[in-house]
Short mmCIF file of the C-alpha atoms (twelve columns), coordinates in Angstrom:
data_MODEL
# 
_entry.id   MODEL 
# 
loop_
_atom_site.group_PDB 
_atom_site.id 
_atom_site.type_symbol 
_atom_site.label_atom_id 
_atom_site.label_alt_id 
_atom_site.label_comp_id 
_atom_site.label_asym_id 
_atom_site.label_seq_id 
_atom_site.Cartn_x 
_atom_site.Cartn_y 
_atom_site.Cartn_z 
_atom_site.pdbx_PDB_model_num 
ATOM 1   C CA . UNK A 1   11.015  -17.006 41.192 1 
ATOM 2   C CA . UNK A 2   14.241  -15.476 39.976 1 
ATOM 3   C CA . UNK A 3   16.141  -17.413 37.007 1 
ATOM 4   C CA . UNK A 4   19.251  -17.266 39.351 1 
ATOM 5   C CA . UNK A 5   17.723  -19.915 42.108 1 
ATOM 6   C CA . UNK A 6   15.740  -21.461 39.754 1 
ATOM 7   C CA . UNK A 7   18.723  -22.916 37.524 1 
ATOM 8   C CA . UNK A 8   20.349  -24.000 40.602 1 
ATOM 9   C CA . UNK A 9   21.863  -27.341 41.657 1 
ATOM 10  C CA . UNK A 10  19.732  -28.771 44.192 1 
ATOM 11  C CA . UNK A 11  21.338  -31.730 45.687 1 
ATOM 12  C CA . UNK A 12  20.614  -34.220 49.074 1 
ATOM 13  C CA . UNK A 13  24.473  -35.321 50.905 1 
ATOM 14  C CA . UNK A 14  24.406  -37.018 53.865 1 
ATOM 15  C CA . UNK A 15  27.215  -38.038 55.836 1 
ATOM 16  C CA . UNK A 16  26.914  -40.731 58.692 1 
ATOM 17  C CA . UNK A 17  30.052  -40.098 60.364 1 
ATOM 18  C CA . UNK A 18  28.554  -36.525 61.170 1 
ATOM 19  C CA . UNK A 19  25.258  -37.477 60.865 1 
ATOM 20  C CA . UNK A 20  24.548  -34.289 58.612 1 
ATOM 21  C CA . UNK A 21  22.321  -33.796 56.127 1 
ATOM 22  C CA . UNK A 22  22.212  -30.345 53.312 1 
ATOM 23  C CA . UNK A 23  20.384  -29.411 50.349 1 
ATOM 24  C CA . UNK A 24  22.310  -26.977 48.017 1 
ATOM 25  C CA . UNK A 25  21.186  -23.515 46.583 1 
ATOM 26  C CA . UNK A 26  23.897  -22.336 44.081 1 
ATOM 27  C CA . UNK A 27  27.344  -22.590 45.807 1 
ATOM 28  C CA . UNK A 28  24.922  -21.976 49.591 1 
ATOM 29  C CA . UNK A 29  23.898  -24.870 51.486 1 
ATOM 30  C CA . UNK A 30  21.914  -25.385 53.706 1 
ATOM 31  C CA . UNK A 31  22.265  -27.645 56.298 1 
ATOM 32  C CA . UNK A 32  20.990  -30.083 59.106 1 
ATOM 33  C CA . UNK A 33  23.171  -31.220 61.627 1 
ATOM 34  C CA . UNK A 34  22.110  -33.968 64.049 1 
ATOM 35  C CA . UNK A 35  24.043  -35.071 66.954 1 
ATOM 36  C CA . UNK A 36  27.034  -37.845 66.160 1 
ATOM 37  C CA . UNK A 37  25.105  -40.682 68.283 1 
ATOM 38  C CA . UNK A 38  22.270  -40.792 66.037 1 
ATOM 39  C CA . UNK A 39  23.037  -43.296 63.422 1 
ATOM 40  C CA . UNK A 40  20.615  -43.382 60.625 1 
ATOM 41  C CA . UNK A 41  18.315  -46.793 61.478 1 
ATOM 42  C CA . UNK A 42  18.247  -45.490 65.106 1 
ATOM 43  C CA . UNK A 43  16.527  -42.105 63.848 1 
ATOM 44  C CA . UNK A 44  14.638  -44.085 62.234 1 
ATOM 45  C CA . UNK A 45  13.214  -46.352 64.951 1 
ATOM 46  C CA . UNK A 46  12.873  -43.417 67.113 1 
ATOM 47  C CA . UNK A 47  10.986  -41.366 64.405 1 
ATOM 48  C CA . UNK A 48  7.462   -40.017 65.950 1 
ATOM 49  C CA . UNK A 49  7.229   -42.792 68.907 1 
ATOM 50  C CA . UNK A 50  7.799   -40.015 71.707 1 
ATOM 51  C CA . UNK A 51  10.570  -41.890 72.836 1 
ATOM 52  C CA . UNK A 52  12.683  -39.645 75.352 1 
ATOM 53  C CA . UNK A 53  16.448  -39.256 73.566 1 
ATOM 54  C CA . UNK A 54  19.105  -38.336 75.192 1 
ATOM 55  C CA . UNK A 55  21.068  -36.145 72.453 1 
ATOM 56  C CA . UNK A 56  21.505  -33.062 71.370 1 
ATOM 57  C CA . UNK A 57  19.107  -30.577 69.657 1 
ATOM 58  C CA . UNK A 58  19.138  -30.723 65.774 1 
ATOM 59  C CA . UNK A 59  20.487  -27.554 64.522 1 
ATOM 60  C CA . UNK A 60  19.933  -26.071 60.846 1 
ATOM 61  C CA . UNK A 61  22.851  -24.075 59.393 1 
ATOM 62  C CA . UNK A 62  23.458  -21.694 56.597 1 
ATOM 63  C CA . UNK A 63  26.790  -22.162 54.973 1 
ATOM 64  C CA . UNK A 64  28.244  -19.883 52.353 1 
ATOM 65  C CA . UNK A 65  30.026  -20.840 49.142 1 
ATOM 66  C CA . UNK A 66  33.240  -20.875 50.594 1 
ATOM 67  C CA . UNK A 67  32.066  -23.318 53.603 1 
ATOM 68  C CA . UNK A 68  31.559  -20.462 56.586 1 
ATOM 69  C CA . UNK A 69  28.760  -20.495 58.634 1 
ATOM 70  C CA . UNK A 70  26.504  -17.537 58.294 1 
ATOM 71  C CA . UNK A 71  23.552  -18.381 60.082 1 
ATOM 72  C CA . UNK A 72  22.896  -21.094 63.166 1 
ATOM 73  C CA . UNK A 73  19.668  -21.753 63.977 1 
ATOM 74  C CA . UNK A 74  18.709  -24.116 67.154 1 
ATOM 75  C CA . UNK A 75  15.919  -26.590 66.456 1 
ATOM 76  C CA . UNK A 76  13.349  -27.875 69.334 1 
ATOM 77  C CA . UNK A 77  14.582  -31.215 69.219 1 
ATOM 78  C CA . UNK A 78  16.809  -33.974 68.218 1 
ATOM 79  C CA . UNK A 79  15.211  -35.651 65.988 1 
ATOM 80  C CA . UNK A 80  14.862  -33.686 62.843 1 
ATOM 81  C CA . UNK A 81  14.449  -34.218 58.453 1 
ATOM 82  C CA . UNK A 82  15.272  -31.481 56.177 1 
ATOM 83  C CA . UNK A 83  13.207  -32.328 52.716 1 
ATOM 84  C CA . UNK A 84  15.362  -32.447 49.939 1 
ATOM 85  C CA . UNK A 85  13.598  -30.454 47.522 1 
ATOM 86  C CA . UNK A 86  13.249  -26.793 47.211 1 
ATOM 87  C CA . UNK A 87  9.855   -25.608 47.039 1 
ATOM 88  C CA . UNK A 88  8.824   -24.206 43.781 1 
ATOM 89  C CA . UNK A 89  6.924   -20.829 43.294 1 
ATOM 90  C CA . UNK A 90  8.300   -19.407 46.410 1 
ATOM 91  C CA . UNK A 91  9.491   -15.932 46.226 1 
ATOM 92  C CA . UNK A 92  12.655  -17.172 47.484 1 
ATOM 93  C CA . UNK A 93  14.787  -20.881 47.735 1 
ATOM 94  C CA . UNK A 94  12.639  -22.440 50.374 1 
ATOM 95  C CA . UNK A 95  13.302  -25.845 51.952 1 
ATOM 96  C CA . UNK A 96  10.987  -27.919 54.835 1 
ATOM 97  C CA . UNK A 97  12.177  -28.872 58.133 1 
ATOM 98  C CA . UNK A 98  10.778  -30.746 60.226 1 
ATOM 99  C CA . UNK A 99  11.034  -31.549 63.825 1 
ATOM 100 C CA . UNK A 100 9.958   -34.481 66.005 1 
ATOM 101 C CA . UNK A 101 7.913   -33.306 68.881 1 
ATOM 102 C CA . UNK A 102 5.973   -36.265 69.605 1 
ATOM 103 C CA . UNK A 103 4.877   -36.898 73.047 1 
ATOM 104 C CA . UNK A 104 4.295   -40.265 74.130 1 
ATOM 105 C CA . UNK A 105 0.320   -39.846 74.454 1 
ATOM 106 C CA . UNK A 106 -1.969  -37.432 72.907 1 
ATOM 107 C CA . UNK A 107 -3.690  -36.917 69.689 1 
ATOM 108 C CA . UNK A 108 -1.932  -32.952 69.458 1 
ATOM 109 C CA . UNK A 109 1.561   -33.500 69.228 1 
ATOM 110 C CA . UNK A 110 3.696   -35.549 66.630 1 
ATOM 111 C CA . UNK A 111 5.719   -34.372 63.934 1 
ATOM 112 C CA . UNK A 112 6.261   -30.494 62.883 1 
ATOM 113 C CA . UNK A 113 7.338   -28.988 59.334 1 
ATOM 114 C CA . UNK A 114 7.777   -25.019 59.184 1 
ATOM 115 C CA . UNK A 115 9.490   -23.800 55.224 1 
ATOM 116 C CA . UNK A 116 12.305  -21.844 55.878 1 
ATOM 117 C CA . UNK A 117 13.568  -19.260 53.332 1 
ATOM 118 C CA . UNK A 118 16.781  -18.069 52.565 1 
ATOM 119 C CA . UNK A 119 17.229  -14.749 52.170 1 
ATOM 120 C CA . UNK A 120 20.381  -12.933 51.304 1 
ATOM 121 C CA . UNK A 121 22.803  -14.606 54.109 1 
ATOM 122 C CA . UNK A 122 19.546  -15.239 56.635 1 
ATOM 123 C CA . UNK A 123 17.488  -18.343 56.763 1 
ATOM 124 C CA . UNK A 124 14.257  -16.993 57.982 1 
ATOM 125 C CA . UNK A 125 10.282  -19.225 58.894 1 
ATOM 126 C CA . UNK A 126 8.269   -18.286 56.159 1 
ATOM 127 C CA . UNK A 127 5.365   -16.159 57.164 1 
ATOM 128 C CA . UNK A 128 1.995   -16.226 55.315 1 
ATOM 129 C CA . UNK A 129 -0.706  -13.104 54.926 1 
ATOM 130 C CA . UNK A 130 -4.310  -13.796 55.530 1 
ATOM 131 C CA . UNK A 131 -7.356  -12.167 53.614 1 
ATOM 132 C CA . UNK A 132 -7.588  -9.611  56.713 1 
ATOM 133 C CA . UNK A 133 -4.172  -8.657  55.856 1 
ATOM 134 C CA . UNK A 134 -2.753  -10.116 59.123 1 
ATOM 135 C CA . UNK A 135 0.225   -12.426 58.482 1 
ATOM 136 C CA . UNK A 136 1.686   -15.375 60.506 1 
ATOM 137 C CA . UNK A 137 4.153   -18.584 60.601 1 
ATOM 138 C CA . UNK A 138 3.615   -21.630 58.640 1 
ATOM 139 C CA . UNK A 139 2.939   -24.353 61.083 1 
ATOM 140 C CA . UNK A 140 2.013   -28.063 59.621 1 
ATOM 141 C CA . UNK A 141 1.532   -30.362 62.047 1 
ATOM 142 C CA . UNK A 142 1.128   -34.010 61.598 1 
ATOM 143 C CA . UNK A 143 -0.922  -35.581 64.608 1 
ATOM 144 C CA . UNK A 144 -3.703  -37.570 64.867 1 
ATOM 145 C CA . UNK A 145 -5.986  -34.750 64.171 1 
ATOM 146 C CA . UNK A 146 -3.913  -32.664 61.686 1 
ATOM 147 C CA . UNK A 147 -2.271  -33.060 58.551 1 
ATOM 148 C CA . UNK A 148 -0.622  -31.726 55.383 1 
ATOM 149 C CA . UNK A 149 0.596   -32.005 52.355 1 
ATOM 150 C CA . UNK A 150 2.301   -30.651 49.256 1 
ATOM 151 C CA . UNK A 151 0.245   -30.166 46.155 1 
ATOM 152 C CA . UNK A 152 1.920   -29.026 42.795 1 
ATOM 153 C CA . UNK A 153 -0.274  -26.499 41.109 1 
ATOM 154 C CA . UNK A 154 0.821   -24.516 37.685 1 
ATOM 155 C CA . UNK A 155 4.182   -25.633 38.958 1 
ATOM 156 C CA . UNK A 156 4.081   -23.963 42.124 1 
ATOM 157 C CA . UNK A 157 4.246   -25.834 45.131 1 
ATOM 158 C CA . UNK A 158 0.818   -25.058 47.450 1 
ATOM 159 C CA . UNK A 159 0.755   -26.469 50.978 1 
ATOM 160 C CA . UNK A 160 -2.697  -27.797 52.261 1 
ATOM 161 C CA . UNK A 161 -3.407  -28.554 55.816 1 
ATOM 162 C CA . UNK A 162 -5.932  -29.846 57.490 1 
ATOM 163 C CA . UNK A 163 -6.476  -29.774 61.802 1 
ATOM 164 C CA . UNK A 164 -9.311  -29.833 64.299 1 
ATOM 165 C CA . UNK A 165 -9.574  -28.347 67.426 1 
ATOM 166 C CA . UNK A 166 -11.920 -28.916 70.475 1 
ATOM 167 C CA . UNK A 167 -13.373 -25.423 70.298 1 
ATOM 168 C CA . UNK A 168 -16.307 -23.975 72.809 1 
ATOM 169 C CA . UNK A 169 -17.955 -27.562 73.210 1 
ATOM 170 C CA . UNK A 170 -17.575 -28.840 69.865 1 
ATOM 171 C CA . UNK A 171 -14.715 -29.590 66.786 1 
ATOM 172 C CA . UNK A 172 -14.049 -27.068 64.607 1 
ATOM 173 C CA . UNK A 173 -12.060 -28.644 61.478 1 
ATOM 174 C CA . UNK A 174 -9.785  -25.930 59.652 1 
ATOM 175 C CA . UNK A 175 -8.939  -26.531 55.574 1 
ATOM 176 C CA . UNK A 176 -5.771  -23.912 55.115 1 
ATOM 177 C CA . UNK A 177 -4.153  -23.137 51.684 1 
ATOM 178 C CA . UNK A 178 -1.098  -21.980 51.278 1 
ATOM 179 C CA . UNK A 179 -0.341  -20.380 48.275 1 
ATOM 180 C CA . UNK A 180 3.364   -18.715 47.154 1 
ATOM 181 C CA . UNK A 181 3.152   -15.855 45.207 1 
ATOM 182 C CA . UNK A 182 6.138   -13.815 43.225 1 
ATOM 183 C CA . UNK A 183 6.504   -11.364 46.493 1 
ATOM 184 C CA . UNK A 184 5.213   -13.525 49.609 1 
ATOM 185 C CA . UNK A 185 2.810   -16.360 50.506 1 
ATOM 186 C CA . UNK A 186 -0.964  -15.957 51.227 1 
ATOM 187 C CA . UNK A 187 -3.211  -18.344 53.135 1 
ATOM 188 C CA . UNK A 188 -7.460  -19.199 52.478 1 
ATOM 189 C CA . UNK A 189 -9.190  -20.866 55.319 1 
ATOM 190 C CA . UNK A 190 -12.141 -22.394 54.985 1 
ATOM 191 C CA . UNK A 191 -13.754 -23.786 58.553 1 
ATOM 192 C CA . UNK A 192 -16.663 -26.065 59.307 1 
ATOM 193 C CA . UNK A 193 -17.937 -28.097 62.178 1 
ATOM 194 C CA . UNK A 194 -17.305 -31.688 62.743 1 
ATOM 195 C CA . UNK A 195 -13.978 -33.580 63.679 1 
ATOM 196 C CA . UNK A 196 -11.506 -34.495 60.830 1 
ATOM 197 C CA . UNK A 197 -8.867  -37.567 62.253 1 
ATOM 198 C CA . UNK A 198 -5.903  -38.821 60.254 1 
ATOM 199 C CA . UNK A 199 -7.350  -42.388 59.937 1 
ATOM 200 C CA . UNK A 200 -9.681  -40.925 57.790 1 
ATOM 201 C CA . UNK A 201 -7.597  -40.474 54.838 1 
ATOM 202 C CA . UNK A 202 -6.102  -36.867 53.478 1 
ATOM 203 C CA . UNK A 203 -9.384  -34.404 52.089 1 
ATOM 204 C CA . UNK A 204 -9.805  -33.908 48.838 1 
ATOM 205 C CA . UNK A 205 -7.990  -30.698 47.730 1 
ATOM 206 C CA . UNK A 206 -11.385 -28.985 46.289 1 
ATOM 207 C CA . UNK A 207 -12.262 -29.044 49.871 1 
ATOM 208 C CA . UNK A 208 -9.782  -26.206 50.303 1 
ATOM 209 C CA . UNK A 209 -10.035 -22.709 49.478 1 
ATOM 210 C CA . UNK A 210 -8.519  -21.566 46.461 1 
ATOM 211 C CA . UNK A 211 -9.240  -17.577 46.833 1 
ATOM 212 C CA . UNK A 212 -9.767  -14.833 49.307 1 
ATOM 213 C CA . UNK A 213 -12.172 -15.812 51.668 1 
ATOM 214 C CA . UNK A 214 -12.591 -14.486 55.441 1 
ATOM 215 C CA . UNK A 215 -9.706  -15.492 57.812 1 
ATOM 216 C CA . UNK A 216 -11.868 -17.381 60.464 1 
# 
């Protein structure tokens, strides 16, 4: 973490009239722009009920110090919340998005956050390696059989997530650590039988992996 992002103003504007939310890095911001019809207590309401809108796609925006766009980038749905703190640890000024994807039935879809870095003029998904050296996206999803959450550790921010899948005749429950280091993020997964729901209450965070351990 580099003294320049670290020191910066981080600061949460929203604006009703253009229903826009942003979250400043330095003189950047970064920003969430919903469409005009969606006042705030009718997000709200519709939040995770799988309601079918009739609006626009969120969209998440770069803007530079001068207030040009650099970078647009189309979400999956209207319904959208961009958290308004930046992740600490990260190798670089990371924020979480997420995006409503509920469905009106099933236990698989709700809520998805994804931490999106900015890099130079890009805002890019942030991309974790596994112990077998393979790397892929960040993807916490919060249904009835997954969950995360952020857990400040040496004052880094680690993401754990929990989800179980229906997996060659039985559940298969996956712990996942995400851990940011000074150059990019690694992830330890741990995986056991048995079935893990959200009624259950959040796993303790020994029950995730804190070090290299098989990618399974």
């Amino acid at each position: 973490m580099t003294r320049g992002w670290c020191l910066a103003l981080i600061a949460l504007a929203c604006s009703v009239a253009r229903a826009q939310i942003e979250v400043s890095v330095g003189c950047k911001k970064i920003q969430l722009v919903l469409d005009e019809q969606l006042a705030p207590a009718e997000r709200d309401r519709l939040w995770a009920t799988g309601e079918t809108i009739a609006a626009a796609p969120a969209v998440l925006q770069l803007r530079d110090c001068g207030g040009e766009v650099l970078e647009t980038v189309p979400l999956e749905a209207p319904l959208a919340r961009l958290d308004a703190a930046v992740l600490q640890g990260a190798p670089h000024p990371t924020v979480l998005v997420t995006v409503d994807l509920t469905a009106e039935a099933g236990t698989y879809n709700g809520p998805l956050t994804r931490p999106f870095a900015l890099r130079g003029n890009r805002l890019q998904p942030v991309q974790a390696k596994a112990a077998n050296g393979r790397t892929g996206p960040i993807l916490l999803p919060l249904t009835g059989k997954a969950a995360w959450k952020k857990l400040r550790v040496g004052g880094r921010d680690q993401l754990l997530a929990v989800r179980s899948d229906w997996v060659d005749g039985r559940f298969i429950t996956r712990f996942s650590r995400y851990v940011p280091a000074r150059q990019e993020w690694s992830v330890y997964v741990r995986s056991q039988a048995g079935l893990w729901e959200s009624d259950g209450g959040f796993p303790s965070p020994n029950r995730f992996p804190t070090g290299a351990r098989p990618h399974r």
